[in-house]
N, CA, C and O atoms as a DFTB+ gen file, in Angstrom:
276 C
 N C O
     1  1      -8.180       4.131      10.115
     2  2      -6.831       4.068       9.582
     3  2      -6.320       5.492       9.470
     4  3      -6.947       6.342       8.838
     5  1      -5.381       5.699       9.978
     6  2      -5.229       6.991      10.001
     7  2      -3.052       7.217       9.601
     8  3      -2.193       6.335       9.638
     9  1      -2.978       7.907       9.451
    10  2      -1.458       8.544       8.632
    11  2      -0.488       8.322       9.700
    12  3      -0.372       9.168      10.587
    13  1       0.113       7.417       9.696
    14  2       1.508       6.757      10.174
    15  2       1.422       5.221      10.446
    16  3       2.360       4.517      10.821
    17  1       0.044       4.790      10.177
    18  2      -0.166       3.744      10.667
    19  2       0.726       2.308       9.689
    20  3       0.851       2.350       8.465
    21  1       1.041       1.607      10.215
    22  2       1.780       0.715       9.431
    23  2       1.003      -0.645       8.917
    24  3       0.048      -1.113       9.538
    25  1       1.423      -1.104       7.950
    26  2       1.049      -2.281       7.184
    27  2       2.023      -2.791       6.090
    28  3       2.853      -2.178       5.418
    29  1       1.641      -4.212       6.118
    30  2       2.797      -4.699       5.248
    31  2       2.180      -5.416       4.309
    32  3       1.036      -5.820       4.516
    33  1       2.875      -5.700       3.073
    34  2       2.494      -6.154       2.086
    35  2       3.058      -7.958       1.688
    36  3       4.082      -8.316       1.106
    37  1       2.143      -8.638       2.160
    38  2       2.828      -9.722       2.096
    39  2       2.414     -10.540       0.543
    40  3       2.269     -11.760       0.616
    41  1       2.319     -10.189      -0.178
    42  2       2.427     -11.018      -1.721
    43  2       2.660      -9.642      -2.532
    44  3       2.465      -8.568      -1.964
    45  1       3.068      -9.704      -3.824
    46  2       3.509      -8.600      -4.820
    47  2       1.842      -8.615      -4.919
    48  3       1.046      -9.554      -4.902
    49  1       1.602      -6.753      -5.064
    50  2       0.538      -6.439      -5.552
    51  2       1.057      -5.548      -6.861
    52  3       2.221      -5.175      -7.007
    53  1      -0.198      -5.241      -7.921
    54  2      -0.182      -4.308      -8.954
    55  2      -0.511      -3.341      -8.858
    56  3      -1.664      -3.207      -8.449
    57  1       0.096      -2.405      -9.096
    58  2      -0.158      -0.767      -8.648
    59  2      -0.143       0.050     -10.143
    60  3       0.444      -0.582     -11.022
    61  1      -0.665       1.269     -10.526
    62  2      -0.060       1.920     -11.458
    63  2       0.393       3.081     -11.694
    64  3      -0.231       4.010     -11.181
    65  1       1.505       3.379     -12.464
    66  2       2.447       4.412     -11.989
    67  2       2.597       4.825     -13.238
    68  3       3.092       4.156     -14.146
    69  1       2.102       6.127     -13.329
    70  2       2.322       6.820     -14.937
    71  2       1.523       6.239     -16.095
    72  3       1.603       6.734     -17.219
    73  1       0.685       5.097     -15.796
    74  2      -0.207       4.445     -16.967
    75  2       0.755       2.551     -17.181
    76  3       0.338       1.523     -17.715
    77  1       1.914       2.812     -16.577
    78  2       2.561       1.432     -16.089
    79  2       1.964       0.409     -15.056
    80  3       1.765       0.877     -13.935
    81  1       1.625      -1.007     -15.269
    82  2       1.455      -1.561     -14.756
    83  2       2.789      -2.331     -14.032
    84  3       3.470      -3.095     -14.716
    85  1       3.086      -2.107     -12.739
    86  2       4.089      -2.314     -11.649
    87  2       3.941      -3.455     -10.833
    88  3       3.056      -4.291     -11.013
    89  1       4.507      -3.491     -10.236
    90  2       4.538      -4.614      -9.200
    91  2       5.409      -4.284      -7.692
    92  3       6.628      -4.344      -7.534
    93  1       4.455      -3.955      -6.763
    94  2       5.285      -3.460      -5.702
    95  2       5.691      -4.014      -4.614
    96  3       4.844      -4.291      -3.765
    97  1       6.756      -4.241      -4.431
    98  2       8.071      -4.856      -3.526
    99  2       7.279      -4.597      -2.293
   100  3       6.857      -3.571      -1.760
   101  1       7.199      -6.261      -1.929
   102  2       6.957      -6.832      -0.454
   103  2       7.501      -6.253       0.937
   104  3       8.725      -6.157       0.852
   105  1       7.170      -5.957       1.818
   106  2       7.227      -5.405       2.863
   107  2       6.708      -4.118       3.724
   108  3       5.602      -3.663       3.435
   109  1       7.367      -3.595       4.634
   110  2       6.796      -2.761       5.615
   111  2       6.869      -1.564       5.016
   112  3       7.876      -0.897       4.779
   113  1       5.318      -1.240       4.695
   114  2       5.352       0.745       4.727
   115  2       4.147       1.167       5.703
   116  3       3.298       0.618       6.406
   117  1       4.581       2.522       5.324
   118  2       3.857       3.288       6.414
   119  2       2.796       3.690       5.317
   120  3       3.028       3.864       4.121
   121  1       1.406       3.821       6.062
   122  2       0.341       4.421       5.730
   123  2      -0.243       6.051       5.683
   124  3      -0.585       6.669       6.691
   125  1      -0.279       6.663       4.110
   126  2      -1.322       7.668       4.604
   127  2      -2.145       7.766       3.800
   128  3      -1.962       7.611       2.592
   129  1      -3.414       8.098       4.453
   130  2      -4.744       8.087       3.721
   131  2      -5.116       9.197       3.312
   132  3      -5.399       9.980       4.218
   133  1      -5.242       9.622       2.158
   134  2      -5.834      10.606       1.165
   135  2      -6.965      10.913       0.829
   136  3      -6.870      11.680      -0.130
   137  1      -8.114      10.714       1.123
   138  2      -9.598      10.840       0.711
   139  2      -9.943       9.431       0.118
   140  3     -10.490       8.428       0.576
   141  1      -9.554       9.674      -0.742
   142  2     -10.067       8.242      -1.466
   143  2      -9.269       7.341      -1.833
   144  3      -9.704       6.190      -1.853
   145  1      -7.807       7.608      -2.250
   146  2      -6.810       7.246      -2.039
   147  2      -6.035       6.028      -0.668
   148  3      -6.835       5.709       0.211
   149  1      -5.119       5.650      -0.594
   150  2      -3.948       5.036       0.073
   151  2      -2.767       5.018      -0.522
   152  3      -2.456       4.384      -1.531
   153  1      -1.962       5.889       0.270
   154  2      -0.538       5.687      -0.198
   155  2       0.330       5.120       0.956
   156  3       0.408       5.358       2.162
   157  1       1.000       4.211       0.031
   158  2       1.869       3.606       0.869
   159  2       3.317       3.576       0.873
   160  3       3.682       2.871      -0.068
   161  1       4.630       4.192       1.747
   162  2       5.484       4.680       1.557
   163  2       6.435       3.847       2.283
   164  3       6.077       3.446       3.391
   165  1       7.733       3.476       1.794
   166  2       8.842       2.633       3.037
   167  2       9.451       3.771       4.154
   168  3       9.540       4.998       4.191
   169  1       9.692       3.015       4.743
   170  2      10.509       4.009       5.904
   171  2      12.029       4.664       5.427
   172  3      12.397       5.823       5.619
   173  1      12.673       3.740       4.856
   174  2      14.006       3.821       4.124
   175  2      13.918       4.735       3.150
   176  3      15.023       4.968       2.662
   177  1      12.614       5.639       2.445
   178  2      12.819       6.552       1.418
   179  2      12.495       5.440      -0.136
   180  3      12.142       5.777      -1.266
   181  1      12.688       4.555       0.231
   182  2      12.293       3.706      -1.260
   183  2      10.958       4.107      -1.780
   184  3      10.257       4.905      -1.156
   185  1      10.527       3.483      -3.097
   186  2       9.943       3.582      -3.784
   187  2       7.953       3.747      -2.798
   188  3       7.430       2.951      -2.018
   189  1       7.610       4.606      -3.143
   190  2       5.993       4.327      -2.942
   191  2       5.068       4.467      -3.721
   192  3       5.079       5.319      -4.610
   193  1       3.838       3.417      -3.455
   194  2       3.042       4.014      -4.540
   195  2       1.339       3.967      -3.423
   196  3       1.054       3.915      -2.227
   197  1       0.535       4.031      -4.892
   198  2      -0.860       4.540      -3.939
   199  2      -1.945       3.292      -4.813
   200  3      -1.906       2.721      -5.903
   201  1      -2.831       3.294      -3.662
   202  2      -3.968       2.346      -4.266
   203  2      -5.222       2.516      -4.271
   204  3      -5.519       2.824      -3.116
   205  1      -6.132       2.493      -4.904
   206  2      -7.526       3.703      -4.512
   207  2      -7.920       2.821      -3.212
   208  3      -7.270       1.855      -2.813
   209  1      -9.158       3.352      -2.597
   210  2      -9.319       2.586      -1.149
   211  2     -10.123       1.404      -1.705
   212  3     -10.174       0.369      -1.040
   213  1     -10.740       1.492      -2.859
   214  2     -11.165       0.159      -3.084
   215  2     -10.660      -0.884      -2.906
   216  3     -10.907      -1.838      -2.168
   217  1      -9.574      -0.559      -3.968
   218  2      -8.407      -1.829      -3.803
   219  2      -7.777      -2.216      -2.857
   220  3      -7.527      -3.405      -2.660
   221  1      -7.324      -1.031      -1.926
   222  2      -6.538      -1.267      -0.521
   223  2      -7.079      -2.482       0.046
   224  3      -6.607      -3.590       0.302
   225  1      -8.633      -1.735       0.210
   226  2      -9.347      -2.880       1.387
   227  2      -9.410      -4.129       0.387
   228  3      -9.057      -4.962       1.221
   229  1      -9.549      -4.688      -0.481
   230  2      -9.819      -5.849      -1.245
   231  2      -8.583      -6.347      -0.724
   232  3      -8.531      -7.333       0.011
   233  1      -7.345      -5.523      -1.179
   234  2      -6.239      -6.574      -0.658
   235  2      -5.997      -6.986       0.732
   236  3      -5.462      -8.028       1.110
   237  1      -6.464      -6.025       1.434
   238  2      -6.532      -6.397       2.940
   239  2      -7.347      -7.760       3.270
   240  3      -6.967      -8.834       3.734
   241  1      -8.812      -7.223       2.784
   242  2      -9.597      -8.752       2.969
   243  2      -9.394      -9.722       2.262
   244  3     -10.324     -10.529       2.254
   245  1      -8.401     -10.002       1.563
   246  2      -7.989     -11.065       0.743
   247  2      -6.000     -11.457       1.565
   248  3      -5.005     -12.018       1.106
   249  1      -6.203     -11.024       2.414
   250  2      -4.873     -11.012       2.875
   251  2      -3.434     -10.878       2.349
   252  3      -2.440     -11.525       2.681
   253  1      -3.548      -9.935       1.494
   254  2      -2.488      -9.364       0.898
   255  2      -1.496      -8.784       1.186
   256  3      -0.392      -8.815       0.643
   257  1      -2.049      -7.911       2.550
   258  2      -1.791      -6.490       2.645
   259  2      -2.447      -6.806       4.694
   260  3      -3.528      -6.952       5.265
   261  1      -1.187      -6.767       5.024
   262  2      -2.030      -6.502       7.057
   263  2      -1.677      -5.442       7.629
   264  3      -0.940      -4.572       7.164
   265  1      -2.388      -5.476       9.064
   266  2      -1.736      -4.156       9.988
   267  2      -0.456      -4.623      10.734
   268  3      -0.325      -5.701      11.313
   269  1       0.419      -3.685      10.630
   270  2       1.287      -4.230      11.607
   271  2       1.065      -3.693      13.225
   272  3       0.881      -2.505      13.487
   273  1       1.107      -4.619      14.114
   274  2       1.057      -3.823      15.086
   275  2      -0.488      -4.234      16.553
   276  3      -0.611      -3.507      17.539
């Protein structure tokens, strides 16, 4: 997985932002990977947030979260 790669988020996942528990808006962002990290960003400049890679892949293998492409 490497930094531009795309994926979309197909059910609301929980993310946390400042010690807030969020809920982040369905659809297409772009991928970049941070060490241990995943952040995931829209193309449009909207809102992004990040998910440790634990979680990434959980939501992936739970089909949360696919590749686009």
């Amino acid at each position: 997985m490497g930094s531009g790669t795309k994926a979309i988020v197909k059910d609301p996942i929980y993310c946390n932002a400042s010690g807030a528990r969020e809920t982040a808006p369905c659809g297409e962002y772009i991928i970049d990977n941070r060490c241990d990290c995943v952040l995931l960003c829209k193309n449009s400049g909207e809102k992004s947030f990040t998910l440790s890679l634990d979680a990434f892949i959980q939501h992936l293998t739970e089909g949360r979260i696919a590749f686009v492409g």
